[in-house]
Structure formats: C-alpha cells, structure tokens
C-alpha positions as CSV (number, residue, x, y, z in Angstrom):
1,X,132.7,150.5,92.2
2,X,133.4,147.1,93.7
3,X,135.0,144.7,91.1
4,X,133.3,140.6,91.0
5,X,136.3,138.2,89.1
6,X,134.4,135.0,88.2
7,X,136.5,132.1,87.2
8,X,134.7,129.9,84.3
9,X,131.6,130.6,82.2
10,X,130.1,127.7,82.0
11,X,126.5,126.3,82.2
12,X,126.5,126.1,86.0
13,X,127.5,130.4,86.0
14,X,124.5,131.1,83.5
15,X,122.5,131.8,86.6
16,X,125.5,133.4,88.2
17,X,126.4,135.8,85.8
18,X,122.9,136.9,84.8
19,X,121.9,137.9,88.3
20,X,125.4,140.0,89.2
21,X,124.9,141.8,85.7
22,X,121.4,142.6,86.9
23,X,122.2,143.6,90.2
24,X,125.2,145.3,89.3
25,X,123.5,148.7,88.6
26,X,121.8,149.1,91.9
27,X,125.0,148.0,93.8
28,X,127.7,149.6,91.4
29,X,129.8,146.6,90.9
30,X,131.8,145.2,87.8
31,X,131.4,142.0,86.9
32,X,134.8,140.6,85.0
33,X,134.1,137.2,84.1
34,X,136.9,134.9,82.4
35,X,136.8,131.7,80.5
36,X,138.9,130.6,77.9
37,X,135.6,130.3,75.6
38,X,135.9,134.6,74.9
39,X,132.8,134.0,72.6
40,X,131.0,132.4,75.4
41,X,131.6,134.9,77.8
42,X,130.7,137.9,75.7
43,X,127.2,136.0,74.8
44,X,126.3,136.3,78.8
45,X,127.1,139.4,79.4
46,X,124.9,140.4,76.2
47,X,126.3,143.9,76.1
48,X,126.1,144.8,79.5
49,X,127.8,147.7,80.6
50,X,128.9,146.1,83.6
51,X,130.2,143.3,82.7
52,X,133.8,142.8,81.2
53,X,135.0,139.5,79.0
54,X,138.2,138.3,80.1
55,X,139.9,135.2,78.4
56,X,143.5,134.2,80.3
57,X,144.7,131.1,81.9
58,X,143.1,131.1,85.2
59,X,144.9,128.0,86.0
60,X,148.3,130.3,85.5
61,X,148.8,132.1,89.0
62,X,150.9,134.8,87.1
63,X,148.0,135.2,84.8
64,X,145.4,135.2,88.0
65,X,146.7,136.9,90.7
66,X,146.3,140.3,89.3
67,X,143.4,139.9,88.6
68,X,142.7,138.7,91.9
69,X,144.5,141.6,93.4
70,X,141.7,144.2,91.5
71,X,138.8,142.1,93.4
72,X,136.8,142.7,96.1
73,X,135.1,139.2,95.8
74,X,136.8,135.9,93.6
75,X,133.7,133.2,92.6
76,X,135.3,129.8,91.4
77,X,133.4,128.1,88.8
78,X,136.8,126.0,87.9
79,X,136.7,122.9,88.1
80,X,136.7,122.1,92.4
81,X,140.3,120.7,92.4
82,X,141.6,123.9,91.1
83,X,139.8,125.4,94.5
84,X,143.1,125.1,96.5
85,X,144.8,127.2,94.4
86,X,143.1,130.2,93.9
87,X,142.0,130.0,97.5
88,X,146.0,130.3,98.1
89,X,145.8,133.7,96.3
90,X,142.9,134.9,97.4
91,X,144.2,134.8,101.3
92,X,147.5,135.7,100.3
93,X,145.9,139.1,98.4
94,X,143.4,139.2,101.3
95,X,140.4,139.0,98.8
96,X,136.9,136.9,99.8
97,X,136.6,133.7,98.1
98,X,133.4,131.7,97.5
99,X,133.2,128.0,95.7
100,X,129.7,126.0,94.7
101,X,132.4,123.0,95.5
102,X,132.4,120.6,98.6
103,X,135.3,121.7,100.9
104,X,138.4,119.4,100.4
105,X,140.7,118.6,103.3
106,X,143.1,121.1,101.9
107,X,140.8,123.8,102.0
108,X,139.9,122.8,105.5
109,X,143.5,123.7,106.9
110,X,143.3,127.0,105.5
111,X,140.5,128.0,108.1
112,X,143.3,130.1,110.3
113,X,145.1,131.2,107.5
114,X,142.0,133.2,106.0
115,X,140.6,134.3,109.5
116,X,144.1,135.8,109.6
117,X,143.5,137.2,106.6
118,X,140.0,138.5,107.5
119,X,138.4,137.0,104.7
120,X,136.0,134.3,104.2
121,X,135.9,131.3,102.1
122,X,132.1,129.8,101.9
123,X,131.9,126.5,99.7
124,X,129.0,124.3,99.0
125,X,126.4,127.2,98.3
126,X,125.2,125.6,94.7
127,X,122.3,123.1,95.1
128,X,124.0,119.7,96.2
129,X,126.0,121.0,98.2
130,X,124.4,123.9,99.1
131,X,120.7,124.3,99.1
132,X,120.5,121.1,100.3
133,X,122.1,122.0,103.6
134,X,120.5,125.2,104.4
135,X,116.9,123.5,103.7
136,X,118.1,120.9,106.0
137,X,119.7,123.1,108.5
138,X,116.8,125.1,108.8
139,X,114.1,122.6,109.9
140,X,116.9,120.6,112.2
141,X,117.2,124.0,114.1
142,X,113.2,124.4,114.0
143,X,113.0,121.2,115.8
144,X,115.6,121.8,118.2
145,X,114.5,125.4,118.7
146,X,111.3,124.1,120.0
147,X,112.8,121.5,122.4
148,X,112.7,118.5,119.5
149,X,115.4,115.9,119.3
150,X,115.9,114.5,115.8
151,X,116.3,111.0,115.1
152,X,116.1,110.4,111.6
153,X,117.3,112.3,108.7
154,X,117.4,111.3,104.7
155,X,117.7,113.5,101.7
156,X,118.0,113.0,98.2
157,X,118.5,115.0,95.5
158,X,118.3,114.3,91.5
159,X,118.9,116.4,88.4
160,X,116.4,115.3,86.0
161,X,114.1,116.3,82.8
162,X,111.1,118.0,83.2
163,X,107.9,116.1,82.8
164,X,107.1,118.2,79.1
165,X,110.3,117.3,77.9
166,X,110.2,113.6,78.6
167,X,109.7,111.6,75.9
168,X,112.0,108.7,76.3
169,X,111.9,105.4,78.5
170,X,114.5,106.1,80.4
171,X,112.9,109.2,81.8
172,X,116.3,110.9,81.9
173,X,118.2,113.1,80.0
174,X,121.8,114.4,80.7
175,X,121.6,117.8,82.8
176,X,125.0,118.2,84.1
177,X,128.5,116.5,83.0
178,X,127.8,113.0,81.4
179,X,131.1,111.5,82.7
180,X,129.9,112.0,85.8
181,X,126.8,110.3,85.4
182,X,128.7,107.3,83.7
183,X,130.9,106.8,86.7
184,X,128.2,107.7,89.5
185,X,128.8,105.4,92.6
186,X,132.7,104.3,91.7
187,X,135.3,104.9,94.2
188,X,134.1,102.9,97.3
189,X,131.3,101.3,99.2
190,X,128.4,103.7,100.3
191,X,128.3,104.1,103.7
192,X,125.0,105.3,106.2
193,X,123.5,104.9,109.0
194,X,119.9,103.3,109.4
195,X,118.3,102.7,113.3
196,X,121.8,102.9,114.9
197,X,123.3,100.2,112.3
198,X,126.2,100.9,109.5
199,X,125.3,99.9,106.4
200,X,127.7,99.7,103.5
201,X,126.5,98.9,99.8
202,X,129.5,97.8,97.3
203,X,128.9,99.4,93.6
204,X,127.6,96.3,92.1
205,X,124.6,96.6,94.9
206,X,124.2,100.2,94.7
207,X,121.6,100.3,91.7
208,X,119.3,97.5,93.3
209,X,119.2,98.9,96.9
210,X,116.3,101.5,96.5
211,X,114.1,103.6,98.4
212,X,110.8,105.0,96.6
213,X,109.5,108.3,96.9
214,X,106.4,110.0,95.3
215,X,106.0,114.1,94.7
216,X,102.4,114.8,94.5
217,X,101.9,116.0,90.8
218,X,105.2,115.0,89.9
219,X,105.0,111.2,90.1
220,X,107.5,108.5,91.7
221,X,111.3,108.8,92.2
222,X,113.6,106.0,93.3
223,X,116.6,107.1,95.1
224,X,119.9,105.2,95.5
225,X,122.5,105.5,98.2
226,X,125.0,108.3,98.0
227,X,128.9,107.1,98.4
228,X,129.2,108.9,102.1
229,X,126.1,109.7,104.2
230,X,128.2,109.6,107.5
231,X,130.2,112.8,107.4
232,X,127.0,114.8,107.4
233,X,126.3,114.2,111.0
234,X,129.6,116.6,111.9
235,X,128.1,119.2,109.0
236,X,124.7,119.1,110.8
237,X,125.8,118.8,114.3
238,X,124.1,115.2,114.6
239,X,126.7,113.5,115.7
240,X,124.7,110.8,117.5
241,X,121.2,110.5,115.2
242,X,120.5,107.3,114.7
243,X,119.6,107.1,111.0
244,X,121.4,109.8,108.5
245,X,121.1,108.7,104.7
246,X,121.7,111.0,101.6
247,X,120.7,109.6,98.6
248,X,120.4,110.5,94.7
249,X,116.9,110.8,92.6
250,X,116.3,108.9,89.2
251,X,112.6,108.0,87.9
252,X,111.4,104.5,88.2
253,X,113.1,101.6,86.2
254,X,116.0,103.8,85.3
255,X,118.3,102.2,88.5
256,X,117.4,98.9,87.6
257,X,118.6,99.6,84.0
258,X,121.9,100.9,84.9
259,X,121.9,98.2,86.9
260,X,123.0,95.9,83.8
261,X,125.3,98.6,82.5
262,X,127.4,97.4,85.6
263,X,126.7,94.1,85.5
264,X,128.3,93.8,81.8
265,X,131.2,96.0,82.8
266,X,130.4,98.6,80.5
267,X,130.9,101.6,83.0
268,X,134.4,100.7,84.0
269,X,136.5,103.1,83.4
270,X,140.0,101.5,84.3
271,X,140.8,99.8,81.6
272,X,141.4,100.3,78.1
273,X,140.0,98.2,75.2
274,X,142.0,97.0,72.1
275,X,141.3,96.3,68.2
276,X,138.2,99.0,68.5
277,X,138.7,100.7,65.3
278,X,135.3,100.0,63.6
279,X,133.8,99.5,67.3
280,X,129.7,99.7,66.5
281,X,126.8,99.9,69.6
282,X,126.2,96.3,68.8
283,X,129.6,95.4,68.4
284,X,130.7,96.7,72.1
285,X,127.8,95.0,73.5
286,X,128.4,91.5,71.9
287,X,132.1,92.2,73.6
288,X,130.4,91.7,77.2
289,X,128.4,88.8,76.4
290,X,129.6,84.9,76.1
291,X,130.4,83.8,72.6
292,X,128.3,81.4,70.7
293,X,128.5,80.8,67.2
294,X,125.4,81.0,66.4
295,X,123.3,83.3,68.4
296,X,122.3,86.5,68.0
297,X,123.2,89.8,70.2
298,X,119.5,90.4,70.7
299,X,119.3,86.4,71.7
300,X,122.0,86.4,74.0
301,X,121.8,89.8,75.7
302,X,117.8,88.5,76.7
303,X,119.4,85.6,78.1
304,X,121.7,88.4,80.2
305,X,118.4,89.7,81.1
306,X,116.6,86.9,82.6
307,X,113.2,86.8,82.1
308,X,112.6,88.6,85.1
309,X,114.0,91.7,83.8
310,X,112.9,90.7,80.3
311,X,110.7,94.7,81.2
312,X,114.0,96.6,80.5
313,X,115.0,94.6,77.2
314,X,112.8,98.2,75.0
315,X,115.0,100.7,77.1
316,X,118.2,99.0,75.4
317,X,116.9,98.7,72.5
318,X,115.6,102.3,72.2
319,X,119.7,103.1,72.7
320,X,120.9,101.8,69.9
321,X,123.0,99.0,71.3
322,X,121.9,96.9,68.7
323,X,123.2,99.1,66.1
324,X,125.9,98.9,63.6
325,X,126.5,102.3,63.0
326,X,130.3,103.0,63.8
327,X,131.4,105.1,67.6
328,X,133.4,107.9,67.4
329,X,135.5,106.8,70.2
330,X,139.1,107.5,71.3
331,X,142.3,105.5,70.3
332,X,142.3,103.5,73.1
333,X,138.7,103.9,74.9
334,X,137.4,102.8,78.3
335,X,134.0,101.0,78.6
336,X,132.8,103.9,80.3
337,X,133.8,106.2,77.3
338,X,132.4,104.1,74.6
339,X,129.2,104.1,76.8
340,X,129.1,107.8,77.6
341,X,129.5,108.4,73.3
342,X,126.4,105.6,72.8
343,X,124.1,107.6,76.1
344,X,125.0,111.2,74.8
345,X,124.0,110.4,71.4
346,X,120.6,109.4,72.8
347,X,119.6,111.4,76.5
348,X,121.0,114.8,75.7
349,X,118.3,117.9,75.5
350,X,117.2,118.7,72.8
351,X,115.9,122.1,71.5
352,X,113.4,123.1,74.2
353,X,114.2,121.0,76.5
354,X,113.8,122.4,80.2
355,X,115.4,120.2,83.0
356,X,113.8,119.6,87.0
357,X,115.9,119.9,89.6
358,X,114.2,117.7,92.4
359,X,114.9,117.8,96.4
360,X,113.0,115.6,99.0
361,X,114.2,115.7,102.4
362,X,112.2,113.6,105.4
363,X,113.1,114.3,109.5
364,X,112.0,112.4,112.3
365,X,111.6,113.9,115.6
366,X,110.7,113.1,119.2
367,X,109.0,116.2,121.2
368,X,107.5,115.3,124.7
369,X,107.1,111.6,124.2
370,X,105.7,112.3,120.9
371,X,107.0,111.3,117.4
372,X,106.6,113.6,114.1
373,X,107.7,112.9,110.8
374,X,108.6,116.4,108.1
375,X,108.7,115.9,104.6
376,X,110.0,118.4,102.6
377,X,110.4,118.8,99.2
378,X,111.5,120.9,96.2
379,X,110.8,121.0,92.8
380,X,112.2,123.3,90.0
381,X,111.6,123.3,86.0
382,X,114.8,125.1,84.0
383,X,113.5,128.1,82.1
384,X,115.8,126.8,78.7
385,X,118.9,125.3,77.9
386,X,121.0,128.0,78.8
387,X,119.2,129.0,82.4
388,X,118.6,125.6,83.3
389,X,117.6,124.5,86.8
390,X,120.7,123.0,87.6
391,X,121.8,126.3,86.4
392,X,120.0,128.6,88.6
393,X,119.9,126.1,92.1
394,X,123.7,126.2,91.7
395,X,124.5,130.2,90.4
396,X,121.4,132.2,92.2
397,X,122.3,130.7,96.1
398,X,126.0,131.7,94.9
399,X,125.3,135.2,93.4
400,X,122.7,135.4,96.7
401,X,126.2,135.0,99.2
402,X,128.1,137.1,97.2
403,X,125.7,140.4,97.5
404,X,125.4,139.6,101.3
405,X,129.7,139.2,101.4
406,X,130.0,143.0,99.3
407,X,127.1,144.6,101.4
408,X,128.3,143.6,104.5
409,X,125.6,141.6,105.6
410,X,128.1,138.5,105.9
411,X,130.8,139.5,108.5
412,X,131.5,135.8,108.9
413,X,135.5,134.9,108.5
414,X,137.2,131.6,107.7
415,X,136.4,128.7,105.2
416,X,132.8,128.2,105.9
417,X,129.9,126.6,105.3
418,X,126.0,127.7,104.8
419,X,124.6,126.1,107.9
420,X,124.0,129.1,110.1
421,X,121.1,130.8,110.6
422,X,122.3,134.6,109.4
423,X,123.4,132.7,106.1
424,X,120.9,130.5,105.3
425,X,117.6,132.5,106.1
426,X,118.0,135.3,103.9
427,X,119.5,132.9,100.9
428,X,116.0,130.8,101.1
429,X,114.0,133.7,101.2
430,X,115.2,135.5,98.4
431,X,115.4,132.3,96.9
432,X,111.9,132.1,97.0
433,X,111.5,135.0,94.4
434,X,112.5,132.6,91.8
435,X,110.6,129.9,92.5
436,X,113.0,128.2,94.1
437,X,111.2,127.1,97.3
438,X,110.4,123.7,99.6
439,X,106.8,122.5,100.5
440,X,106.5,121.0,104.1
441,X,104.2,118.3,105.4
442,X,103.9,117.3,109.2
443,X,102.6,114.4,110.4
444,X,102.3,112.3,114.1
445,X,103.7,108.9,113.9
C-alpha cells in the first residue's frame, strides 16, 4: 500500500481528499491527511477505510518529518510560504512533493537538489496557477505544432457566484479567503505588455483600467490587470510575443465600485486606526469623508460620488455602510480589516449557495500570412459549499498529478511545472470527466 500525507484540510483539499479516498481502493493507497481541525478532517474522510485523521503541528519539522519519512507522495495545502520547508524534508527523505502554490525563488534553487534526490516537486497544478497554464500551453503548442507564430496572448481568470445564487448588486460573493480579496492589487504597479509597449498601472488605476468580455449564456465580465503579466513569457516560452496580459474576472460595475473603496482609503491595510471602540459601518465611513457640521453621511458620501457615479450610490447602501450597528473589529484595526468585517457580513454564501469558477483565454496567431484569433473559455458551477468550484479546479488537477506521480506515469524529476505535454494532456482529459472543460472558437482576422 502506498501511503498519501496531505498537509491541511481545508476548503481548497475538499476536492483533493474526496477523489484520493475514492481512488484509493483501486490503487491501494492510504490517504493520512492532517490539519489541526481533527473534527474537520474526520468529516472528509466520512468513515473511509482508507483514509487516516491526523492532527500534529505540521509546521513543527520534528512533528513532520516522520511522517514524511512513511510517504511515498507529500501534497501541501499549507499555506504557500510554508512550501520551502517541507520541500526541505521531502528531498532530504527523498519523498515526491507536489504544491497548488506558485513556485517561490527559494523553491526555484532547489531544482538540483531534488533531481539529486530523484524526486519531483510540481507546483501550480490548482486552477490559477495551474489549469490556467496547461489550457494555455496546450493551444500555444497547437499553434506552433502547426507552423503558427503567436503574437498575442491574454487570460483572465475570476472566482465568482453562480448565476442561481446571485441575488445581490454586487454580483459577487466571497469564494476563496476574504483578505485576499480586500488587499487584491497592493504590493506594486501591474506590469504587461500590449503591441510591443510596457504598460504599468499604479493601484489607484487598477480598478478603472478594464477590459470587457462576454461568455455566451453566462453574460459580461470585466477583467482588471493582474500585478505581473511579464514573467509569463519565460513560463510559456514567449519570450518575444508582443502582447502577454493576465488579468482577473469580476461582473460588470463591481471594479468601478471597489474603485471608491480605494479612493477613500478604506482597503489600506498599513495603518492602524485609533479611538474605534464603538466604530459603526457609518461611523468608519464618515471617518474618510471631509467634516461638515451639518451634513449628512449619505449627503456627503454622494458628493464623494459625483454625479457621474451617482449609479453605484444602491451597491453602498445595500452594504450597510450607512449603518449604526456596532463592528466587531480588533483592538487596533486596519481599514482593510474593518472593511473585510462590513463585506463578510454581507457577500459570504449562504446556504445553497454554489460558486463559478470562470476562465477566458484569447491567442493571436500568424500562419502563412494569415492572422487567427482563439478564444477559449471555461466555466464551472460548485456542486455545494463544501465541493465548491474553486474547490475542485484547485484539488481534482492536484489529486489528477498525484495518481500519474504513484503510477509511474510521471517520471519527470526536479521542481516543475505543468507546461509539458505528458503532464498536461492527460490532466485535461481526465479533467473533462468532471465537467471541467474549455470551449474553443476560431476566427480569421
């Protein structure tokens, strides 16, 4: 029997978990899966005789290794700066290694170390990274296969709510971490690449510099500008394309919405605020508007607006900001705290709820003096809350690699990527069986 250590239970291994315990049988593995939630673990593996509850410190190497040492494969749901470490252990204990997480420069140097070793390290096999690039990859080798040069290249990506479960004008509800959502965009100026010329876009632009895109029977998406677009000509071996963009999906009017969160200074997170105790909605708004002594919130945050954006004014409103009910914030919150407290109160799923995980990619390519344009795109509804679609695009390509690393279809050996043909191809097929698939369209330009 060939033992499976997963690292973290959370919603993003729901996916995971089910389909190791399922395949466990046929392939005789055990599946030990540890969290420090025991109660959470034991509620996935739902009595399975395959699957064994752990709860230990898998941040502790004392408390890891041995279990590392009892593997024949290690999948890290931790948290991706905790990567490093148990990547450490698993070369050291010469045990294969695979991460949903982008690689981090650390990881990068330990390419040699794990050939040594003989094992592999693949990363970015969830959905964004992941999915993502072995959609891409396989149409950009389709084109060159066939003698095509490509030229143009954007994707985008969104987690979002399923059209049956949207009932609220912002169209979005939270379907991954809400702190990450709140702070989505800080940290830099995105950067890209449009018809040969670098483009950067500060934060305060980000949410105003749009590109619309429409799914048929799925409606419009507006997609903003991810922080780096550039590295992915290295990932894709496009080194010279002209135009590479990767963006991120929300439904229209949301961007222009957040849009006034930053303008305020409400998601700024480096900073905390004082004399809060007692802090309402309304009360944290009026703080990021100019004082008069006799206007109203409501008066003075239309005013913000300007007429021209006087459309958003019943997505605020529908928030609560205008509330006096009292935030149960920290001692000494952020902006972006408080914020986060006032959104998750409003756009988290309900009972229900399914989520949409949507993908839209678009290539340009020259072929014998001719010019094609590819769209292709994905979309996926969540079966519930617990096997969600960001749930399965992340855990099924993961559990997917894993079967192909213990059955020996992946001899591959280093710390990898999914951008190879013998990695990708059988991934998206099987990936298919869950409905889990892209629709292409080709057209002449």
């Amino acid at each position: 029997m060939k033992n499976i250590l997963v690292l973290g239970a959370g919603l993003s291994a729901s996916s995971l978990i089910r389909y190791l315990l399922t395949n466990s049988e046929q392939y005789n593995w055990q599946v030990r899966i540890v969290d420090q939630d025991l109660d959470l673990v034991q509620r996935k593996i739902n009595g399975h005789p395959n699957g064994v509850a752990l709860s230990f410190n898998a941040l502790s190497p004392d408390e890891r290794k041995p279990e590392i040492e009892k593997a024949d494969l290690v999948i890290s749901m931790l948290p991706a700066r905790f990567h490093i470490e148990v990547a450490h252990d698993c070369i050291e204990l010469k045990t294969n290694l695979i991460t949903p997480s982008y690689i981090s420069p650390e990881l990068k140097r330990l390419d040699h170390a794990a050939k040594d070793a003989g094992i592999v390290i693949m990363n970015e096999i969830g959905v964004d990274p992941g999915i993502d690039h072995m959609s891409a990859m396989k149409i950009i080798h389709a084109i060159q296969n066939k003698g095509g040069k490509v030229e143009s290249f954007k994707s985008y990506c969104g987690g979002l709510i399923a059209p049956e479960s949207d009932d609220n004008p912002w169209n979005y509800k939270f379907t991954w971490n809400p702190r990450n959502v709140v702070l989505a965009g800080q940290g830099g100026a995105a950067c890209f690449i449009r018809n040969g010329q670098y483009k950067y876009i500060p934060y305060n632009r980000l949410f105003s510099r749009l590109d619309k895109l429409s799914i048929s029977g799925y409606g419009d998406f507006m997609g903003y500008p991810n922080r780096d677009s550039l590295s992915y000509r290295a990932i894709y071996g496009l080194e010279n394309i002209p135009t590479i963009f990767r963006g991120t999906l929300r439904r229209p009017d949301y961007c222009e919405a957040w849009n006034v969160f930053i303008e305020l200074g409400m998601t700024d997170d480096t900073y905390t605020m004082v004399d809060t105790e007692g802090m309402t909605p309304r009360k944290f708004l009026n703080a990021y508007l100019p004082y008069h002594p006799t206007k109203t919130v409501e008066v003075k945050f239309k005013e913000f607006l300007r007429e021209d954006r006087m459309y958003l004014y019943s997505k605020f409103e529908w928030l609560g900001l205008f509330e006096e009910r009292p935030l149960l914030q920290a001692e000494t919150p952020t902006p972006a705290q408080l914020l986060q407290e006032i959104l998750v109160g409003k756009l988290s799923l309900s009972k229900g709820d399914k989520d949409m995980l949507v993908m839209i990619h678009e290539f340009e390519y020259s072929l014998n003096n001719e010019r094609f344009k590819i769209t292709s795109s994905m979309v996926n509804i969540g079966e519930d809350q617990m096997y969600t679609s960001m749930s399965n695009t992340v855990g099924l390509p993961t559990a997917i690699c894993a079967k192909m690393i213990l059955n020996g279809a992946l001899k591959t050996t280093g710390v990898t990527l999914p951008v190879y043909p013998e990695v990708y191809t059988p991934i998206l097929d099987e990936l298919e069986d869950f409905n889990i698939r892209f629709e292409e369209e080709e057209i002449r330009l």
